[in-house]
DRENROSE-310147 format. One record per residue: z, y, x of N, C-alpha, C in turn; residue number from 1; residue in three letters. Coordinates in pm, 1 decimal. Each point is the difference from the previous one (the first is absolute). Example, Ala and Ser with C-alpha at 12.3 -4.5 7.8 and 13.67 -1.06 7.14 Angstrom:
<node><n_c3>780.0</n_c3><n_c2>-569.0</n_c2><n_c1>1319.0</n_c1><ca_c3>0.0</ca_c3><ca_c2>119.0</ca_c2><ca_c1>-89.0</ca_c1><c_c3>0.0</c_c3><c_c2>120.0</c_c2><c_c1>90.0</c_c1><i>1</i><aa>Ala</aa></node>
<node><n_c3>-72.0</n_c3><n_c2>105.0</n_c2><n_c1>-35.0</n_c1><ca_c3>6.0</ca_c3><ca_c2>119.0</ca_c2><ca_c1>82.0</ca_c1><c_c3>73.0</c_c3><c_c2>109.0</c_c2><c_c1>-77.0</c_c1><i>2</i><aa>Ser</aa></node>
END
This chain:
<node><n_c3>-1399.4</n_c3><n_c2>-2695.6</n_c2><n_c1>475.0</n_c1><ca_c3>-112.8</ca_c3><ca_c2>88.0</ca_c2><ca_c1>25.5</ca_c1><c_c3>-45.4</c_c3><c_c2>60.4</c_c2><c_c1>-132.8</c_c1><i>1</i><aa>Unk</aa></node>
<node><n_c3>-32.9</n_c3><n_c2>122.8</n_c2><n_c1>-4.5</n_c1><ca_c3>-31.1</ca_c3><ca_c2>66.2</ca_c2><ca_c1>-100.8</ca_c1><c_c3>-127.4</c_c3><c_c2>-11.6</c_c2><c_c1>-27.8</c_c1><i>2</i><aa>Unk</aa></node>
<node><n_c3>-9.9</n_c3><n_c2>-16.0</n_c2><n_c1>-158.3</n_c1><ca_c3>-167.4</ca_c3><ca_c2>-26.0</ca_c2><ca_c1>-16.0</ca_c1><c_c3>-62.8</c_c3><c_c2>91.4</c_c2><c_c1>-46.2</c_c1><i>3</i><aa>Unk</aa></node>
<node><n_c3>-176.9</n_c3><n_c2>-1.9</n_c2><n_c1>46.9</n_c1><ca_c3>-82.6</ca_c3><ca_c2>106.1</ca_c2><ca_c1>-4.0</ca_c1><c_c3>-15.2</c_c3><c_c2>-45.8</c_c2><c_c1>-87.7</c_c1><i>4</i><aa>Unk</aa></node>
<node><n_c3>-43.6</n_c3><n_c2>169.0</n_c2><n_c1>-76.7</n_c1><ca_c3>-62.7</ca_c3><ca_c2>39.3</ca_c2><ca_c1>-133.4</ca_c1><c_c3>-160.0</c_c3><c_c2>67.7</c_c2><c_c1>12.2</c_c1><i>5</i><aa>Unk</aa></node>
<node><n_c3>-102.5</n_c3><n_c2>-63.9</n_c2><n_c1>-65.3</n_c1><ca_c3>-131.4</ca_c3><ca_c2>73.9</ca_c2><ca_c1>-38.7</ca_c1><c_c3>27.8</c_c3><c_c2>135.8</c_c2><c_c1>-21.9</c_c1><i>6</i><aa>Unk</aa></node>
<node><n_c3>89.7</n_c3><n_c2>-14.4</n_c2><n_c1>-117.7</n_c1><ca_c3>-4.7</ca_c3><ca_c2>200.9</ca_c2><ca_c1>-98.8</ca_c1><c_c3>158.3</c_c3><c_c2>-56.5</c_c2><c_c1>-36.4</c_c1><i>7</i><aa>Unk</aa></node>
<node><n_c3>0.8</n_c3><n_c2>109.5</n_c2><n_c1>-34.9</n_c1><ca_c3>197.8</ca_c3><ca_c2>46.2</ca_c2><ca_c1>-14.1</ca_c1><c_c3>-29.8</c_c3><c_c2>29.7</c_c2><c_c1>-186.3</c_c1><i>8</i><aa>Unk</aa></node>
<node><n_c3>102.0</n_c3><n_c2>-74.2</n_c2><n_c1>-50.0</n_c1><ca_c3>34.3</ca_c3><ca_c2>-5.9</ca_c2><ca_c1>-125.6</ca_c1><c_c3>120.5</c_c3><c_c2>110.9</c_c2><c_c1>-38.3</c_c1><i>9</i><aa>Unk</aa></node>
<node><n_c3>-39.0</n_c3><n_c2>42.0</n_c2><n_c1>-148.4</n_c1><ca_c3>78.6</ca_c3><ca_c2>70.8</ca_c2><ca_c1>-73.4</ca_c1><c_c3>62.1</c_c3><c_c2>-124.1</c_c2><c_c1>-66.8</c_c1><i>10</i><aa>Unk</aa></node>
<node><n_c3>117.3</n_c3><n_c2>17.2</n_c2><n_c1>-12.8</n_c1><ca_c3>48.6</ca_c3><ca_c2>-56.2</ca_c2><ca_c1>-78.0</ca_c1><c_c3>126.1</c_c3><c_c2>-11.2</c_c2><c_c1>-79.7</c_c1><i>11</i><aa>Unk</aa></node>
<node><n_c3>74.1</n_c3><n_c2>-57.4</n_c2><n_c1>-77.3</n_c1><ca_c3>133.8</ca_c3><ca_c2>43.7</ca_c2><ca_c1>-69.3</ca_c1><c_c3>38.3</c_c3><c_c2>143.0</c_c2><c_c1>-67.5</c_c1><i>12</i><aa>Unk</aa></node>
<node><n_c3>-138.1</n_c3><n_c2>69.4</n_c2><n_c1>-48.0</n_c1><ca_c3>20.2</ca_c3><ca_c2>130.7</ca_c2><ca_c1>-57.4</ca_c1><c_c3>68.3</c_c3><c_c2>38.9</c_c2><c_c1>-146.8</c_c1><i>13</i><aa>Unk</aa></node>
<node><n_c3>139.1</n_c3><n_c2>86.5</n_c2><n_c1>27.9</n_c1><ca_c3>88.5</ca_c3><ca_c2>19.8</ca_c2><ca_c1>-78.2</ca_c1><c_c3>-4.3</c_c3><c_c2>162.3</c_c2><c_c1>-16.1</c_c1><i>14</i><aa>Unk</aa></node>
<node><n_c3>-2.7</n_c3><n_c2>39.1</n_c2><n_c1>-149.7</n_c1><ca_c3>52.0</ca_c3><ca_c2>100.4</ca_c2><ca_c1>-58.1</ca_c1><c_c3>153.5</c_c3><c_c2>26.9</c_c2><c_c1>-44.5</c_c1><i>15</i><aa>Unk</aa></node>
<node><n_c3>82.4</n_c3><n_c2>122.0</n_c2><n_c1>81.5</n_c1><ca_c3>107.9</ca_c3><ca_c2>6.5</ca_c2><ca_c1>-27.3</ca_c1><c_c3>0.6</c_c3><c_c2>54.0</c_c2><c_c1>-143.8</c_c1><i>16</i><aa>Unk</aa></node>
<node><n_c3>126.2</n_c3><n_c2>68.7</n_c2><n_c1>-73.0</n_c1><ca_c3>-3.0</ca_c3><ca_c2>67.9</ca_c2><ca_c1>-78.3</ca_c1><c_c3>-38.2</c_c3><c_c2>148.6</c_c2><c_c1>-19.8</c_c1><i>17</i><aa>Unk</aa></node>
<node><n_c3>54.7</n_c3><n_c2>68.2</n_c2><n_c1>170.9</n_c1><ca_c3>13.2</ca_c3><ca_c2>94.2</ca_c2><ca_c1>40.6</ca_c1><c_c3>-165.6</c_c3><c_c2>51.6</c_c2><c_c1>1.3</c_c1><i>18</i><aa>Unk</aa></node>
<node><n_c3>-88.5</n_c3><n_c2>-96.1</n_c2><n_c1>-0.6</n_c1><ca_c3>-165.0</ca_c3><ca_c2>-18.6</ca_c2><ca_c1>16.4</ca_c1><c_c3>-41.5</c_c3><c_c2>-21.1</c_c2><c_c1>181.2</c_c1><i>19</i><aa>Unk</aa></node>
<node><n_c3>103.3</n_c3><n_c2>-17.6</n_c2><n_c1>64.3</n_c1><ca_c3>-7.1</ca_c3><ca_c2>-75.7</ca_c2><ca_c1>144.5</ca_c1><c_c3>-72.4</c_c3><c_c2>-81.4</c_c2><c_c1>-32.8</c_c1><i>20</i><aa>Unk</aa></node>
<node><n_c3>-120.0</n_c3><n_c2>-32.5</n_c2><n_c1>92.9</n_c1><ca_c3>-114.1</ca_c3><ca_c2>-112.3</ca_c2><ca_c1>-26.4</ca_c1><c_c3>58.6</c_c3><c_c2>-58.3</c_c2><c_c1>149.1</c_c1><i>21</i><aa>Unk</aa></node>
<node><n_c3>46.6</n_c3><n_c2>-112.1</n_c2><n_c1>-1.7</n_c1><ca_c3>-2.0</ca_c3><ca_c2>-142.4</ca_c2><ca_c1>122.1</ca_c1><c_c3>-85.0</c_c3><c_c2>-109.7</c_c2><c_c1>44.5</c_c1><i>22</i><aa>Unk</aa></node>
<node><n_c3>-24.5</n_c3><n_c2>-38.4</n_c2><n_c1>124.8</n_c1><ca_c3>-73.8</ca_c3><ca_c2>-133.4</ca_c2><ca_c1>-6.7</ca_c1><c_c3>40.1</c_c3><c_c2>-26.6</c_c2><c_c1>151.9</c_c1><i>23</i><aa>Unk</aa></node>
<node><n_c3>-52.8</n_c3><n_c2>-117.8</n_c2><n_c1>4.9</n_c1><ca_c3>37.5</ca_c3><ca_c2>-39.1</ca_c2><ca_c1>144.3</ca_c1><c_c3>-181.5</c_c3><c_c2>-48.9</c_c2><c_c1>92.4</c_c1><i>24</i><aa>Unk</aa></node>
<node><n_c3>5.2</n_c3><n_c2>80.4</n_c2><n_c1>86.0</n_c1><ca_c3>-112.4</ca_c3><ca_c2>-30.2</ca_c2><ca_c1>112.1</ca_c1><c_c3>20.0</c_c3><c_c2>-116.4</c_c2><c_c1>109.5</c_c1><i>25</i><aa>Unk</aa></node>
<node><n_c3>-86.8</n_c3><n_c2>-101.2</n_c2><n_c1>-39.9</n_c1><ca_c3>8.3</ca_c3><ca_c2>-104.2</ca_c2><ca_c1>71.3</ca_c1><c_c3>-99.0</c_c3><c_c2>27.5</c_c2><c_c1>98.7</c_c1><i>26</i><aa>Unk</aa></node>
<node><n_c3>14.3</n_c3><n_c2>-61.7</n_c2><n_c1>155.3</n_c1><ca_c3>-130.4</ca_c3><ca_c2>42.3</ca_c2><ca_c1>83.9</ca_c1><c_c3>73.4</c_c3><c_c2>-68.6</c_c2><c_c1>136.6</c_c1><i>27</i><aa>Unk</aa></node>
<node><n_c3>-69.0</n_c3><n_c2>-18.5</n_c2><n_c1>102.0</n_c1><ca_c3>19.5</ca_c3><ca_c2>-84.7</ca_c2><ca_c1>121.7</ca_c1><c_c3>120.1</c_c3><c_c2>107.1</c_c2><c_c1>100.7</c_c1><i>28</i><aa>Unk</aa></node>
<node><n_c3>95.7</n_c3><n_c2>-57.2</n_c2><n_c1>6.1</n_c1><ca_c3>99.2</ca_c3><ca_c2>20.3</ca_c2><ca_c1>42.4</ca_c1><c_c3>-41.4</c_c3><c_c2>107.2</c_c2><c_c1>126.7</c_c1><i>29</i><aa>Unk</aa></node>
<node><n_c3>104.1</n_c3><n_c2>133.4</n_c2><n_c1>-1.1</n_c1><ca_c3>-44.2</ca_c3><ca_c2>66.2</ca_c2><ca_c1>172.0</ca_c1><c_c3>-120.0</c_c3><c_c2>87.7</c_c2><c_c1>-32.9</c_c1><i>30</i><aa>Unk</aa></node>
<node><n_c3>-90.4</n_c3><n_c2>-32.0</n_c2><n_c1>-106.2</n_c1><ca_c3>-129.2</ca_c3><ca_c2>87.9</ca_c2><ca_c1>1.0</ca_c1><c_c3>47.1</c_c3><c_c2>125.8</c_c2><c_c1>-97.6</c_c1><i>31</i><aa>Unk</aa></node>
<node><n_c3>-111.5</n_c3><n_c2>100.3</n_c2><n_c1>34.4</n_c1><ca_c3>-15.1</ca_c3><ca_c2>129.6</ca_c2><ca_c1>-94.3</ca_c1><c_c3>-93.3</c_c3><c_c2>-19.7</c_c2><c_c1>-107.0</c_c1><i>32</i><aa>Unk</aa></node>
<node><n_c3>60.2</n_c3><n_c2>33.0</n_c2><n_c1>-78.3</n_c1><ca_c3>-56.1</ca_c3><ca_c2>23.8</ca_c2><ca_c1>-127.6</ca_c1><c_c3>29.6</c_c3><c_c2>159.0</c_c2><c_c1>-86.3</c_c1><i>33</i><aa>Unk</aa></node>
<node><n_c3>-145.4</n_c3><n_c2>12.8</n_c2><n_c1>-35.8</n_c1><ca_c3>0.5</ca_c3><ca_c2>149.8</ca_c2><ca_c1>-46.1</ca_c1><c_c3>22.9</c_c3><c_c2>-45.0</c_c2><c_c1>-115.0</c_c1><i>34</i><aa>Unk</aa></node>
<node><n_c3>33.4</n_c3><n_c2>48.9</n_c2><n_c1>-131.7</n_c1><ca_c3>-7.8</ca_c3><ca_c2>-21.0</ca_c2><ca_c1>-160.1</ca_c1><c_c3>-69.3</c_c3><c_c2>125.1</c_c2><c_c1>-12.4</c_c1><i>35</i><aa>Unk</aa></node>
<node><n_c3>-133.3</n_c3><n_c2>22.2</n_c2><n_c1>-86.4</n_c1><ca_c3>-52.4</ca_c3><ca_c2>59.1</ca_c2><ca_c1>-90.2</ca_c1><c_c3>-6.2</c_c3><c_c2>63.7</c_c2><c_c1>-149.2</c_c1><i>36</i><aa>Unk</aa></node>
<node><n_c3>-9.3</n_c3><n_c2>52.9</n_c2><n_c1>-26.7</n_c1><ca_c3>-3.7</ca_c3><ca_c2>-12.9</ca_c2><ca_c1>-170.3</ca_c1><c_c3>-94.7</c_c3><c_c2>127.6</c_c2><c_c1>-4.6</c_c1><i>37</i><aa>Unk</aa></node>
<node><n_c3>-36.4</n_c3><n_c2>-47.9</n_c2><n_c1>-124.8</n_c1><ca_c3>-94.0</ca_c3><ca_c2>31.8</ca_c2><ca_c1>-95.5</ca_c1><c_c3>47.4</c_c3><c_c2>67.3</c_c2><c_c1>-145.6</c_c1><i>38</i><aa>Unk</aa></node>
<node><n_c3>-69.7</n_c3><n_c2>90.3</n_c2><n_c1>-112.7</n_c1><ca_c3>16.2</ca_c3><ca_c2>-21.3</ca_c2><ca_c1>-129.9</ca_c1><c_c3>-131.7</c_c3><c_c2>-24.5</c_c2><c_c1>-47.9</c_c1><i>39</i><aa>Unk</aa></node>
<node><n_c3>-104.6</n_c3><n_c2>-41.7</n_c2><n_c1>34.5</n_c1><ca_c3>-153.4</ca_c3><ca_c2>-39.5</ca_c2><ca_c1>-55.3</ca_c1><c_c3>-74.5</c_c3><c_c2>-128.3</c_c2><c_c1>92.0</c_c1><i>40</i><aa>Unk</aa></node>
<node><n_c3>80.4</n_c3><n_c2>-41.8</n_c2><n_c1>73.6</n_c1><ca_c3>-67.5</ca_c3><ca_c2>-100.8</ca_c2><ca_c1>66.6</ca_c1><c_c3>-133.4</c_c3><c_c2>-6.3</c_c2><c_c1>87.7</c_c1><i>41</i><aa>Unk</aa></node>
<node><n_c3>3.5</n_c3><n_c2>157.5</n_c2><n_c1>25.4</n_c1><ca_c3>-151.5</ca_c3><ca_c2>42.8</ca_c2><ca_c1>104.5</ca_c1><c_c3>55.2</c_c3><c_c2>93.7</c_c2><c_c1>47.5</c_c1><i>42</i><aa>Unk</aa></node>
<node><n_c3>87.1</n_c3><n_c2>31.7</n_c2><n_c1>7.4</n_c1><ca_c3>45.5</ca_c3><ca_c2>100.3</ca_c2><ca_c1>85.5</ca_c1><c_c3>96.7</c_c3><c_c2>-35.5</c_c2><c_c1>65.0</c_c1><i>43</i><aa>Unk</aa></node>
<node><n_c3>66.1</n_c3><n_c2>6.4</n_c2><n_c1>147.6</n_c1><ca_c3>90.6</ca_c3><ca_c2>-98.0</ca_c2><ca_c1>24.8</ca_c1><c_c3>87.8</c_c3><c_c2>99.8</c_c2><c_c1>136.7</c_c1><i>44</i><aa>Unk</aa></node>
<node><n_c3>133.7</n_c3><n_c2>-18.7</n_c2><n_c1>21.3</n_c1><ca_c3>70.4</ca_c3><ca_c2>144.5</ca_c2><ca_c1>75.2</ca_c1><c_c3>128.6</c_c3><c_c2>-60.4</c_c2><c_c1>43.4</c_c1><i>45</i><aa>Unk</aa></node>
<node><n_c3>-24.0</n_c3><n_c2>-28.3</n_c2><n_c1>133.3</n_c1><ca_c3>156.7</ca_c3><ca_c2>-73.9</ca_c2><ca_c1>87.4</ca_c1><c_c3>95.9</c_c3><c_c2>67.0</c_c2><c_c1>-97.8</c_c1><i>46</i><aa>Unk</aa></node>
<node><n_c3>112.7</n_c3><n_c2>-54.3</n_c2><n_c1>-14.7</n_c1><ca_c3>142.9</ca_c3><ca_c2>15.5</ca_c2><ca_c1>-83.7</ca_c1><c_c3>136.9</c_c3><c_c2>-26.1</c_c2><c_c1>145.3</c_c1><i>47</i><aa>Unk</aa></node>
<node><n_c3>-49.7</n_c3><n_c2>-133.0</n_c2><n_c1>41.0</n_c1><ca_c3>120.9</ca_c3><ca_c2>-22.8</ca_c2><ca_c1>70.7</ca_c1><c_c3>8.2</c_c3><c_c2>-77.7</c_c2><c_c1>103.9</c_c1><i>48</i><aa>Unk</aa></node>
<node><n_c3>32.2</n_c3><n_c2>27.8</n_c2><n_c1>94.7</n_c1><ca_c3>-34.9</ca_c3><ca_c2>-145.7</ca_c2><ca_c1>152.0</ca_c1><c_c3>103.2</c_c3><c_c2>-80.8</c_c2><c_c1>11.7</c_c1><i>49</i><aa>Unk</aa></node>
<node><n_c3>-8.0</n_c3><n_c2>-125.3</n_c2><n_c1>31.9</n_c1><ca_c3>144.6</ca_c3><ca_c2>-79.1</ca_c2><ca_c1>17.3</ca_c1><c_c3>-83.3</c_c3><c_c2>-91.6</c_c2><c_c1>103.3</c_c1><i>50</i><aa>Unk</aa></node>
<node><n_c3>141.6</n_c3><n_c2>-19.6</n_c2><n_c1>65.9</n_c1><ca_c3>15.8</ca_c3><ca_c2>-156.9</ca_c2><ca_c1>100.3</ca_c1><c_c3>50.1</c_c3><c_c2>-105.8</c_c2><c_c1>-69.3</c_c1><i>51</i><aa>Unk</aa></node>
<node><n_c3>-59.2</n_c3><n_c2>-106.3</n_c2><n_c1>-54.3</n_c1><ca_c3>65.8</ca_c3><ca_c2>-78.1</ca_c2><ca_c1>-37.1</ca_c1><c_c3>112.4</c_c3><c_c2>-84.1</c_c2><c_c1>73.3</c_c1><i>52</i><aa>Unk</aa></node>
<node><n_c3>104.8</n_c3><n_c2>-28.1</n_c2><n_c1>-48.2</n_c1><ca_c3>108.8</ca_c3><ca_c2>-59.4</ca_c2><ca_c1>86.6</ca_c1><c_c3>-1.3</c_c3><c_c2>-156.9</c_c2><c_c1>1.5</c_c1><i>53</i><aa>Unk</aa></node>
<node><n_c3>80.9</n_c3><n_c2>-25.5</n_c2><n_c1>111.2</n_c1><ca_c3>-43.5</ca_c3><ca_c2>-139.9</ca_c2><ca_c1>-11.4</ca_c1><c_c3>-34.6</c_c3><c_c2>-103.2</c_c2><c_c1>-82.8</c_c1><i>54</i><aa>Unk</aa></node>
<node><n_c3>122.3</n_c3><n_c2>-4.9</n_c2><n_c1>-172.9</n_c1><ca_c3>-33.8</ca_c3><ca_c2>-57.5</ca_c2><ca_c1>-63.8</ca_c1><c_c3>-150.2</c_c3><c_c2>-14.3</c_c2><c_c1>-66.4</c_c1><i>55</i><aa>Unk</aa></node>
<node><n_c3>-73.3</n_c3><n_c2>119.2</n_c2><n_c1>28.8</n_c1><ca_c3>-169.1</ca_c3><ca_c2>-32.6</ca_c2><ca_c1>-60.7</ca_c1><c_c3>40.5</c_c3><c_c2>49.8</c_c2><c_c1>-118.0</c_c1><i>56</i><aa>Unk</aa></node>
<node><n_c3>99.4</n_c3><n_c2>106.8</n_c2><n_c1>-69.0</n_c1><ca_c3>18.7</ca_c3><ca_c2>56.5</ca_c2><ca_c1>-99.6</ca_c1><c_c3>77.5</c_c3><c_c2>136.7</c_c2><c_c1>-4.0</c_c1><i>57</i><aa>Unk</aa></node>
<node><n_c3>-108.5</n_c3><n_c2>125.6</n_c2><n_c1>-68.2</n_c1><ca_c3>108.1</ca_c3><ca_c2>78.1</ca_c2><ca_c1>3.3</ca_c1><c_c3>-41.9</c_c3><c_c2>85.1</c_c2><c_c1>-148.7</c_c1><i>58</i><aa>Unk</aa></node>
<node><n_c3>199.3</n_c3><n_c2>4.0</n_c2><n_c1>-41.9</n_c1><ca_c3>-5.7</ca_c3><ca_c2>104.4</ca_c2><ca_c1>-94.5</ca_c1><c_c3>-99.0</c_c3><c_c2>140.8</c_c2><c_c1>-56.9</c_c1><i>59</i><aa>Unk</aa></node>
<node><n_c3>-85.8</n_c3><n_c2>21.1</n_c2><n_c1>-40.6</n_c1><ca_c3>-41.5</ca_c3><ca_c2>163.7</ca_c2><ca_c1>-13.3</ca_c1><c_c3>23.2</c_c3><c_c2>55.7</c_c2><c_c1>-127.4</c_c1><i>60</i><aa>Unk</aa></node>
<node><n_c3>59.6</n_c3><n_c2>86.3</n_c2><n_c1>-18.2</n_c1><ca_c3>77.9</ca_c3><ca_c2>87.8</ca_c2><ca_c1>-108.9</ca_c1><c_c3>-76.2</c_c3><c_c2>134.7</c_c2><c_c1>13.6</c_c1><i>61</i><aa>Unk</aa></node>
<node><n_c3>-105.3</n_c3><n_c2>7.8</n_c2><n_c1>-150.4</n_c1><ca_c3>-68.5</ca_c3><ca_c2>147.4</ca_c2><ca_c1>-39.0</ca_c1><c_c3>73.0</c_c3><c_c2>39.6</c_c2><c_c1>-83.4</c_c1><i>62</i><aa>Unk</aa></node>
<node><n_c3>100.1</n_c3><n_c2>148.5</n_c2><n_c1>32.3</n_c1><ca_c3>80.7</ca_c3><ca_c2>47.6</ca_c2><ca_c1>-107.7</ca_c1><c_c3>-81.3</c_c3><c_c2>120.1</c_c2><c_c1>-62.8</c_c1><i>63</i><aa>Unk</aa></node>
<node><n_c3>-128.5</n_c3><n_c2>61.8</n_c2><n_c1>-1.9</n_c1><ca_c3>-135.6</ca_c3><ca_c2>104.6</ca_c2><ca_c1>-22.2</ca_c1><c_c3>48.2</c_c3><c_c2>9.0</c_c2><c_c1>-109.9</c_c1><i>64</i><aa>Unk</aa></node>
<node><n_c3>35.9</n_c3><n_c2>-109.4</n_c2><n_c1>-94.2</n_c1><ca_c3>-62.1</ca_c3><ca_c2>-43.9</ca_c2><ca_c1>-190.1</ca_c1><c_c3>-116.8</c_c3><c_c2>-2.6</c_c2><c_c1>-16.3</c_c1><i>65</i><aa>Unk</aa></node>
<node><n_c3>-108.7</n_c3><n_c2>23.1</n_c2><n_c1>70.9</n_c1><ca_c3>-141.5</ca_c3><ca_c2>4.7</ca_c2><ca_c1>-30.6</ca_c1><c_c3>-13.2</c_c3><c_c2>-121.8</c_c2><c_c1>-114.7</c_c1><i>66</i><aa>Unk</aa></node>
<node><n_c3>-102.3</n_c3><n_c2>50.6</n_c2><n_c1>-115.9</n_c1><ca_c3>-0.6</ca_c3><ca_c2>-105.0</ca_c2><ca_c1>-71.8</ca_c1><c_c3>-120.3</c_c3><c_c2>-69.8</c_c2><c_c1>-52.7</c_c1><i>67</i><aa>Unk</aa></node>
<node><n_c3>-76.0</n_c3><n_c2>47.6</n_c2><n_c1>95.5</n_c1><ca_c3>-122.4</ca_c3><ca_c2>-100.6</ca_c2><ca_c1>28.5</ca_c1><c_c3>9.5</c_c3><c_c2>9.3</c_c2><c_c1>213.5</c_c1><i>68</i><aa>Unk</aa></node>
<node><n_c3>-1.4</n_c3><n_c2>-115.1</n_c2><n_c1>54.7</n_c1><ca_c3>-7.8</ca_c3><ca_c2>-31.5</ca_c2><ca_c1>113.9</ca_c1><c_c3>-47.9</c_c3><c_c2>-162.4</c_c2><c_c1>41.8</c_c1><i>69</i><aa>Unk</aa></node>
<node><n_c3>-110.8</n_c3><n_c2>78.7</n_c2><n_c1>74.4</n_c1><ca_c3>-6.1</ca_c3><ca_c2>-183.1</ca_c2><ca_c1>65.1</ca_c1><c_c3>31.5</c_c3><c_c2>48.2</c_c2><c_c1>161.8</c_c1><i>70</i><aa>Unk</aa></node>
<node><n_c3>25.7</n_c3><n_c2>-173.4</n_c2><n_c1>17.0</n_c1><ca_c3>47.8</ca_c3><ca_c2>-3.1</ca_c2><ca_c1>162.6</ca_c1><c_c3>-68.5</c_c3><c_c2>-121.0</c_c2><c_c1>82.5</c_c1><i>71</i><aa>Unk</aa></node>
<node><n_c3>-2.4</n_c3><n_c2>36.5</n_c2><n_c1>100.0</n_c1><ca_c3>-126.3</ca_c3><ca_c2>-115.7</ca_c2><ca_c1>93.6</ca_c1><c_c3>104.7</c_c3><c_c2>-3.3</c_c2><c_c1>155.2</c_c1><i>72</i><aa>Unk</aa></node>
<node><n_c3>-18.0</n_c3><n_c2>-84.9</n_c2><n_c1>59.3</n_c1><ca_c3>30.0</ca_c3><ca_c2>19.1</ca_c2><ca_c1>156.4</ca_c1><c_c3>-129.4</c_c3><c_c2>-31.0</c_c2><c_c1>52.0</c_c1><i>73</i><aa>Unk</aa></node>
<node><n_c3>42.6</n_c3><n_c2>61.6</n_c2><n_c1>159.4</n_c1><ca_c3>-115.8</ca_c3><ca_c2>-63.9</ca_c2><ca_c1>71.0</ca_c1><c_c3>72.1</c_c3><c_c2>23.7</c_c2><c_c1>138.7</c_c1><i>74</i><aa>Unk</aa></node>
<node><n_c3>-50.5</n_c3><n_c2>-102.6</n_c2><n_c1>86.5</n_c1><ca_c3>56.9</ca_c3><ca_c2>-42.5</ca_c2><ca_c1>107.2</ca_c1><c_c3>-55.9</c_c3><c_c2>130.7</c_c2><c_c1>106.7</c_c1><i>75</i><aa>Unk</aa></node>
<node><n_c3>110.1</n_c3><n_c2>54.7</n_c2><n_c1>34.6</n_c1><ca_c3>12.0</ca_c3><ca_c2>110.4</ca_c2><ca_c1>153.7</ca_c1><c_c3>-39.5</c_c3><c_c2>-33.4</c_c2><c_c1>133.3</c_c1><i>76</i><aa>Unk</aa></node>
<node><n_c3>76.1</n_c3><n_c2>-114.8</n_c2><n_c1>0.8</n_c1><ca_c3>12.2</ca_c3><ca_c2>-38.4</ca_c2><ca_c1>126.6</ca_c1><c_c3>64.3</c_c3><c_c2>-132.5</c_c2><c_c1>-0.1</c_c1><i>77</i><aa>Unk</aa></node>
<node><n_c3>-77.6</n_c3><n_c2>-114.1</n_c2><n_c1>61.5</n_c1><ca_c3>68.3</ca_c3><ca_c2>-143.2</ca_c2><ca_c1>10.1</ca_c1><c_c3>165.1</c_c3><c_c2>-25.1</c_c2><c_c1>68.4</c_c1><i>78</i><aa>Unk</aa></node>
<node><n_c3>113.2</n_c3><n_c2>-91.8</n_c2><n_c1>7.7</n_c1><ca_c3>75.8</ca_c3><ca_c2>-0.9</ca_c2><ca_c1>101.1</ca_c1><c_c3>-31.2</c_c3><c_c2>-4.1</c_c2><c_c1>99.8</c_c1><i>79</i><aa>Unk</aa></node>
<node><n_c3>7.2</n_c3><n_c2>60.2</n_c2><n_c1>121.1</n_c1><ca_c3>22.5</ca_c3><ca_c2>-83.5</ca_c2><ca_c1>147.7</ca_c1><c_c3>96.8</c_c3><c_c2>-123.6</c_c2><c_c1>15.8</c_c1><i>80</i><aa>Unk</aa></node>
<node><n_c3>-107.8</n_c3><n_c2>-87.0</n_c2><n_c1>51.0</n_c1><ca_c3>100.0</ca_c3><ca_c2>-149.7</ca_c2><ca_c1>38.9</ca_c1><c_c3>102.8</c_c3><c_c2>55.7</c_c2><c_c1>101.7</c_c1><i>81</i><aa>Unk</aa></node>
END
């Protein structure tokens, strides 16, 4: 059984060379999750929607180069049991 999550974690964030920024979105398996970002931390603008897949982990790859960015998730929509 897959376990529920409070809030969905950023995590494992990698800079390629190419300036590809990586990380991996952890969050309760089956649910939507929007990712956000920001460059001032008060201003805030959907980027990207995902279903997380079963493992409770998924890849997200920003290839922009933006070189100031922050990133947030926030939960869309729970799984259906």
């Amino acid at each position: 059984m897959p376990t529920v999550m409070n809030s969905p974690l950023l995590v494992d964030p990698e800079r390629k060379p190419d300036d590809t920024f990586l990380f991996t979105l952890r969050g309760e398996s089956q649910a939507t999750y929007v990712i956000q970002v920001s460059q001032n931390l008060s201003s805030w603008m959907p980027w990207q929607t995902n279903v997380i897949p079963a493992s409770g982990d998924m890849r997200v790859m920003d290839s922009d180069k933006m070189q100031l960015r922050f990133y947030r998730a926030v939960l869309l929509s729970p799984a259906v049991p």
